[in-house]
C-alpha positions in Angstrom: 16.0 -10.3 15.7 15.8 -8.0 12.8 19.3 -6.3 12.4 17.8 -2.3 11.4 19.2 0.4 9.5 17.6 4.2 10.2 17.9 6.6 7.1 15.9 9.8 8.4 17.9 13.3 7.8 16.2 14.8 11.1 18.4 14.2 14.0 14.7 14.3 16.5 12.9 12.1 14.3 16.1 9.3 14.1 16.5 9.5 18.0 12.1 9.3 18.3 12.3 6.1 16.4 15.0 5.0 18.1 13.1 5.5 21.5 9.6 3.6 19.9 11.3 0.7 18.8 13.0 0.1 22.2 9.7 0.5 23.6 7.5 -1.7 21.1 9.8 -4.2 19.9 13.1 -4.4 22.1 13.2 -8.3 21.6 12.8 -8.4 17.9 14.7 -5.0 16.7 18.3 -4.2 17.1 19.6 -0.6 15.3 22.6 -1.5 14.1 23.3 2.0 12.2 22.1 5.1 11.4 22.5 7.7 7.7 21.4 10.9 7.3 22.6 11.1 3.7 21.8 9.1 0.6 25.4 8.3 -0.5 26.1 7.4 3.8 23.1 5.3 3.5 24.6 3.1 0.9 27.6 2.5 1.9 26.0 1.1 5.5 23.5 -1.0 3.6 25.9 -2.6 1.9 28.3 -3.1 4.6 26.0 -4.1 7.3 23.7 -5.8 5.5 20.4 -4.9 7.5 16.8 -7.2 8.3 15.3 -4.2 8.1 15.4 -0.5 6.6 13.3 2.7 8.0 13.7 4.6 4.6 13.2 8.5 4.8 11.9 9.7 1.2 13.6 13.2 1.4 17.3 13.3 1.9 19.8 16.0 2.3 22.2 14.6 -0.7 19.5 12.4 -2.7 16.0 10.4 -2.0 15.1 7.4 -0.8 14.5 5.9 -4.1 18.5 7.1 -4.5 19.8 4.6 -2.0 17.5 2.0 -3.1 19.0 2.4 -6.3 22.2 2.5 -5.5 22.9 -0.4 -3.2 24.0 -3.9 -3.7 22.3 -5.7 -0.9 18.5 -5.6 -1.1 17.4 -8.3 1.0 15.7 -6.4 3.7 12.2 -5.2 4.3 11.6 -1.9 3.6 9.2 0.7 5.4 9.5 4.1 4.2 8.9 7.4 6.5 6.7 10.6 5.5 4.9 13.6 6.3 1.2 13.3 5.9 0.3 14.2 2.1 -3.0 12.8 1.3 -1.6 12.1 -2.7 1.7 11.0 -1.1 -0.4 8.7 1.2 -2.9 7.2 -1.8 0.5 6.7 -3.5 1.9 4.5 -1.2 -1.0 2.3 -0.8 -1.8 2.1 -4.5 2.0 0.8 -4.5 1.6 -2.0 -2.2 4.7 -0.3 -0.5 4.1 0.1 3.6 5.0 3.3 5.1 4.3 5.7 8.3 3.2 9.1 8.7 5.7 11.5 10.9 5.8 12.1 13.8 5.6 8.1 13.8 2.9 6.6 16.6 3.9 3.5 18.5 0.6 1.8 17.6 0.9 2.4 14.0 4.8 1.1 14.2 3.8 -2.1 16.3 1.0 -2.9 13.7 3.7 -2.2 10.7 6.3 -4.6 12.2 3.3 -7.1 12.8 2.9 -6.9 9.5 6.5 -7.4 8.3 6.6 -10.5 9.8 3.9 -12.5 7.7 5.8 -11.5 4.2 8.3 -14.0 3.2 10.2 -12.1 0.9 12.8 -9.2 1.8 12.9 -7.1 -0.8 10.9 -4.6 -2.8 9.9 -5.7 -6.2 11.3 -3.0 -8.6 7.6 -2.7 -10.3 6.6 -1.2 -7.0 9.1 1.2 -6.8 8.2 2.4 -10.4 5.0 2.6 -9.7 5.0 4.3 -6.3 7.6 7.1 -8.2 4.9 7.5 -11.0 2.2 8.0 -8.5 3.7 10.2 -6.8 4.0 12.5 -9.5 0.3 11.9 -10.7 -2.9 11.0 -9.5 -2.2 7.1 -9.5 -4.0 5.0 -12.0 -2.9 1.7 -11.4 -2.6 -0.5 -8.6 0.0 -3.1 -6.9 -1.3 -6.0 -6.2 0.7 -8.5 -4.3 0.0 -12.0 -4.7 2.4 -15.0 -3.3 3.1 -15.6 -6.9 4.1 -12.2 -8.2 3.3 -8.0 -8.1 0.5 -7.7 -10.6 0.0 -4.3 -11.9 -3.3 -3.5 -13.0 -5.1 -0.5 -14.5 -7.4 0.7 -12.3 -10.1 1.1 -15.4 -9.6 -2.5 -15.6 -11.1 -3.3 -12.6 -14.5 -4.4 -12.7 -15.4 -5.6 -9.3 -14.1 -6.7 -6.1 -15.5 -9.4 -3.8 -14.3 -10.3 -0.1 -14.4 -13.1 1.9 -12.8 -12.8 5.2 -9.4 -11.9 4.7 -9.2 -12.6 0.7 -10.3 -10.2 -1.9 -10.8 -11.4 -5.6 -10.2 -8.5 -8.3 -12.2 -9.2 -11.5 -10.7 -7.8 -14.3 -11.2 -7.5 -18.2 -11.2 -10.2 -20.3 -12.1 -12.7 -17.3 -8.8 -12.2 -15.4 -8.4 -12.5 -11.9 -6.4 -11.7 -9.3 -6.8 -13.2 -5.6 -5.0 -10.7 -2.6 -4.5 -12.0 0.9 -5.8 -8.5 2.1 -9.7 -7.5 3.0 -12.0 -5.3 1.0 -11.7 -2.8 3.5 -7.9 -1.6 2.4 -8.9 -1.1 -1.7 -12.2 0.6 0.0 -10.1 4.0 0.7 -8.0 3.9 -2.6 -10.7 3.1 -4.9 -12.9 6.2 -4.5 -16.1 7.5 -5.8 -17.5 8.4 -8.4 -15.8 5.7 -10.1 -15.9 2.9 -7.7 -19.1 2.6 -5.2 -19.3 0.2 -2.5 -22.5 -1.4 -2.6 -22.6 -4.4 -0.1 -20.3 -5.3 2.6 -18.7 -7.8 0.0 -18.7 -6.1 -3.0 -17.1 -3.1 -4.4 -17.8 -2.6 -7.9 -16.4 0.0 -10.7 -19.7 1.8 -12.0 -18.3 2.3 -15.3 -18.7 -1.1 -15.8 -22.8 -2.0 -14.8 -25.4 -2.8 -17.4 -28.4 -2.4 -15.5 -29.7 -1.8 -12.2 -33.4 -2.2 -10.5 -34.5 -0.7 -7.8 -35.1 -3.6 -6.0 -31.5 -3.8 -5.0 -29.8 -5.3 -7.7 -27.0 -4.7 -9.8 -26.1 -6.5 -13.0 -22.3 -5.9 -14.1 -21.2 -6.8 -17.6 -19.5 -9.8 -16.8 -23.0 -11.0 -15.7 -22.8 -11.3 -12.5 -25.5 -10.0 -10.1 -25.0 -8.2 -7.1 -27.3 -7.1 -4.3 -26.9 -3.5 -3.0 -27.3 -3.2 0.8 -30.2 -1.7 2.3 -27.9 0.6 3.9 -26.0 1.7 0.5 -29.1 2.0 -1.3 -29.5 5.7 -1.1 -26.0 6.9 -1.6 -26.3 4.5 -4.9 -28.9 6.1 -6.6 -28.2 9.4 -5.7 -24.4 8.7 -7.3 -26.2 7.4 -10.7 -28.8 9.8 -10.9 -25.5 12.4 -10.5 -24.1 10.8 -13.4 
């Protein structure tokens, strides 16, 4: 039973949660308080000591990154609450940080608690939090990525290529580096945009800066010389991106 904290200024948006949570997870979720205010938030947190905290980014007194700052206790998984932003959104998932879109769906709440439940640790890494304040601010530029040994942060530029298999993606970086996620390709695929980064097979994603040579048979050479086919079906959206430069 995950003992839950709601900080959400909105007195209809706290009480809609409320009702979704009863309805998708009343065995595994108990509210145990409620803050409308940064400074109110803190003080609960610390008393109560929650499982679990729906974190509103936009307070009446502060933000969200406010009460994180502020409070003593920390073990607790986090999932922050927003309007829909597309920056705010790419922000967020260039952050590694979870988060859902108001007015919050029940599907999308289910699947976020789902997730919750395969991390092990409780707390956000501080590096995240950084991150996701810079990127807010600015187009984001580098990317969380969690691994069960640490948050690596990595410069997006840095990336050469990504390859998936099932659902593991290996990031290839500069100077041979290399960083394995326990997520699938399909999750970096809408962060890592063209014109810079080009899908060209269901397995590989590669960072166009980055290839030597290409043929028109269907085959990419990268410069850490590796090979990689381009799909039949990508094919035409590939040369039509290099031949736009």
């Amino acid at each position: 039973m995950y003992r839950t904290i709601i900080v959400e200024d909105e007195y209809r948006l706290r009480e809609a949660l409320s009702i979704l949570l009863e309805m998708v997870a009343p065995e595994t979720v108990q509210i145990i308080g409620y803050a409308e205010r940064a400074d109110e938030a803190v003080k609960l947190i610390d008393r109560l000591k929650p499982d679990l905290v729906f974190m509103d980014i936009m307070l009446k007194d502060g933000t969200g990154f406010d009460v994180l700052n502020q409070a003593a206790h920390r073990a607790f998984h986090l999932i922050f609450t927003t309007a829909y932003e597309e920056h705010a959104i790419r922000a967020f998932k260039f952050s590694a940080i979870d988060y859902l879109l108001k007015p919050i769906d029940a599907e999308e709440l289910k699947t976020a608690l789902d997730r919750m439940d395969t991390l092990q640790e409780r707390f956000l890494a501080e590096k995240q939090l950084s991150e996701l304040r810079n990127n807010l601010e600015k187009t984001p530029k580098r990317l969380v990525l969690p691994t069960q040994e640490a948050m690596h942060v990595v410069k997006t530029d840095q990336i050469i290529r990504c390859e998936t298999s099932g659902s593991y993606t290996t990031f290839y970086l500069v100077q041979g580096k290399k960083i394995i996620v326990s997520k699938p390709l399909k999750n970096y695929e809408d962060i890592l945009l063209p014109p810079e980064f080009f899908r060209v097979h269901q397995s590989h994603l590669i960072n166009v800066n980055f290839i030597s040579s290409y043929s028109r048979e269907g085959l990419v050479q990268m410069e850490d010389n590796t090979s990689i086919p381009i799909s039949r079906g990508n094919k035409e959206a590939f040369f039509k991106l290099m031949k736009e430069g």
